[in-house]
N, C-alpha and C positions, 0 to 999 in steps of 0.2 A: 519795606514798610507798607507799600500800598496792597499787596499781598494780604497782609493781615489785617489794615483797614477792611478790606472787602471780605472776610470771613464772615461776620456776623451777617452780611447780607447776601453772600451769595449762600448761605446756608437756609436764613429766614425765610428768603423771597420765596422759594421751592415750596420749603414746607409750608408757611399761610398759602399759597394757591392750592394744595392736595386736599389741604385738612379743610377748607372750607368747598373743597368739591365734595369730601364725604361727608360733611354736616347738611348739604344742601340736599343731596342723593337720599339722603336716611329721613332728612326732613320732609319726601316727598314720597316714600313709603317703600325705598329698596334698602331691604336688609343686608346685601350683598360687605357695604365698606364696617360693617358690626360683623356680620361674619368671618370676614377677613381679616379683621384684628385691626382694620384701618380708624375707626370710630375709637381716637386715644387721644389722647394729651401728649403720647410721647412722639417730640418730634423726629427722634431718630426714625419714627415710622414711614416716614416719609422723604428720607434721606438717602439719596441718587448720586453714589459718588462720580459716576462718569458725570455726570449732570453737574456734581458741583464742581467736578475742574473743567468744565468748558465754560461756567461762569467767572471760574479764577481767570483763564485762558482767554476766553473772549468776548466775554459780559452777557453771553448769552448762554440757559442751557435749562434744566429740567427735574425735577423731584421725583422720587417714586411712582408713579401712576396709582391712582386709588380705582381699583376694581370696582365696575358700577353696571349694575343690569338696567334697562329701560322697560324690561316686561312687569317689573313693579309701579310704574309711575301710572297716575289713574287716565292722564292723556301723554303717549308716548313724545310725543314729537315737542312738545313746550316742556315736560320733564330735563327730557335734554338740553332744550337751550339755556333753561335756568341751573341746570347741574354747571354747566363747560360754560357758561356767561358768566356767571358770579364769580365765580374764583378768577375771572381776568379783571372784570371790577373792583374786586379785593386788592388785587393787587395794585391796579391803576390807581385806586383810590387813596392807601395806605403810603405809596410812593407820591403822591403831591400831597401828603400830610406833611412825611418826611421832607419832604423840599420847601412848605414853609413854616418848618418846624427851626430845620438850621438857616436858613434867612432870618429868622428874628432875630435867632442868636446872634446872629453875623452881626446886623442890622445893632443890637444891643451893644456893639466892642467898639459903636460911631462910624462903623466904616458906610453905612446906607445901603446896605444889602449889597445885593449880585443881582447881575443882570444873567439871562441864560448862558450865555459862551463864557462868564466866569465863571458859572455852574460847572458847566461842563470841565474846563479846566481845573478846579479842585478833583473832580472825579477823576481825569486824569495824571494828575500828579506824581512823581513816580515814589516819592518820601515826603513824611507831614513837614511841611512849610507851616512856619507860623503864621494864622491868619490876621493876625493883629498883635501889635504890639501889647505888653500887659494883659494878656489873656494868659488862664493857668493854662498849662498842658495837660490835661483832662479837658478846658474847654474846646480846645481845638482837637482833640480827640474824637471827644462827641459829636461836631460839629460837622467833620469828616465821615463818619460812621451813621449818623443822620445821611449825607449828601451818598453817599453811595448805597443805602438801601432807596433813598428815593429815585438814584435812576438808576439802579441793576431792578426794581419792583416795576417800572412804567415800561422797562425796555422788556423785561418777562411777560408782560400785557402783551405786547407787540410781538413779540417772539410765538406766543400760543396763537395768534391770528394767519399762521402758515401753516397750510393744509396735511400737515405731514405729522406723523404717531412721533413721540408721545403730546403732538399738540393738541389744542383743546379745539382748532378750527376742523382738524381731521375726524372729531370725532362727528362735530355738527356736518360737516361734509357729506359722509357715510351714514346718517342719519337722512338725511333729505335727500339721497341717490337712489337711482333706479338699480335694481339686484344686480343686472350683466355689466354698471358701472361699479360695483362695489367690488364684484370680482377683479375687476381691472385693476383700481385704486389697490385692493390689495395682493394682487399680482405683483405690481409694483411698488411695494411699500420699501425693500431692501435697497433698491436702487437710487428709491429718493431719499431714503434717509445718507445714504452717504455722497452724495451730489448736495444735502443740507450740511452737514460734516466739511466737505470740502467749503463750501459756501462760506462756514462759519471759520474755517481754518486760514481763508486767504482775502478774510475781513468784506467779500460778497454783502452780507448780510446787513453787516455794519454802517455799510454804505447806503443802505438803504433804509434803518430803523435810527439809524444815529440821529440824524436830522430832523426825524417823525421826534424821537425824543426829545432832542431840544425844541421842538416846536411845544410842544408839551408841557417841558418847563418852563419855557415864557411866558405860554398863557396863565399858568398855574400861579407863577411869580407876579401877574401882569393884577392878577382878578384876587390877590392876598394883601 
């Protein structure tokens, strides 16, 4: 059951991070995500299936990459930060919507909300528990499905802040390196992506953005 709790988010989170990389890109005057059919509505465009079962698998993972040239931005180097910036704020931002979006709910069924480590414990749940008594089962549906795109979207935030393709700190990296470091970085890209792989296979990762996450939702919960 929690499998398919997490569908609609681990599907969403991808694609709102791509689709507002190429509206920001296009807004900034590279044709590139229009020429490539990436400039759509449809979200399958941007749909990464390795990417969405390492989100089913480990709450972490990745959408399609939106094809983006910098030799169209009118100042190269802030092009890029606002292309590969905004789509992490998107999502950080969108994800402490969702977080006190189902707090109120919660909050509405008298229980007084959740504090972050309940947070977190509804998202790991392994089947829907009832969150309150007398609530329909569509409201704890929702409820649930709010709580896990708010923290698969803030842990996606965090996840693009790792210097490694297809993240979005790799790209700001290789943007502000010197040419014989770029050759290096991508010399080495095969090697770190699967040392990231492994990372994220034996919960490495986890260990280390979990906690950045629920820090996150507390303050979020704290300042709601």
């Amino acid at each position: 059951m929690r499998y398919l709790l997490m569908l609609p988010a681990a599907f969403l989170a991808p694609v709102i991070h791509e689709w507002v990389k190429a509206l920001v890109s296009t807004a900034l005057g590279d044709p590139t995500p229009t020429d490539t059919g990436h400039l759509t509505l449809n979200p399958f465009r941007f749909f990464e299936p390795i990417g969405f079962m390492f989100i089913l698998l480990f709450g972490y993972g990745w959408g399609n990459p939106v094809p983006t040239s910098a030799l169209h931005y009118r100042n190269r180097q802030s092009g890029v930060i606002l292309t590969y910036t905004i789509p992490v704020l998107a999502n950080l931002f969108l994800g402490m919507v969702a977080v006190v979006g189902a707090n109120v709910m919660i909050s509405r069924l008298g229980s007084g909300g959740l504090n972050a480590g309940a947070f977190m414990l509804l998202f790991s749940l392994p089947s829907l528990m009832p969150i309150a008594e007398g609530a329909s089962h569509l409201y704890n549906i929702s409820i649930y499905m709010l709580v896990h795109f708010g923290v698969i979207s803030i842990s996606l935030a965090l996840f693009n802040l790792i210097p490694i393709y297809p993240m979005a700190a790799n790209k700001l990296l290789l943007t502000f390196s010197r040419p014989e470091n770029i050759a290096r970085f991508n010399h080495y890209e095969k090697p770190m992506q699967v040392i990231l792989i492994l990372g994220l296979a034996f919960g490495l990762i986890s260990r280390i953005l979990w906690p950045i996450t629920a820090r996150i939702i507390g303050f979020t919960l704290g300042i709601a």
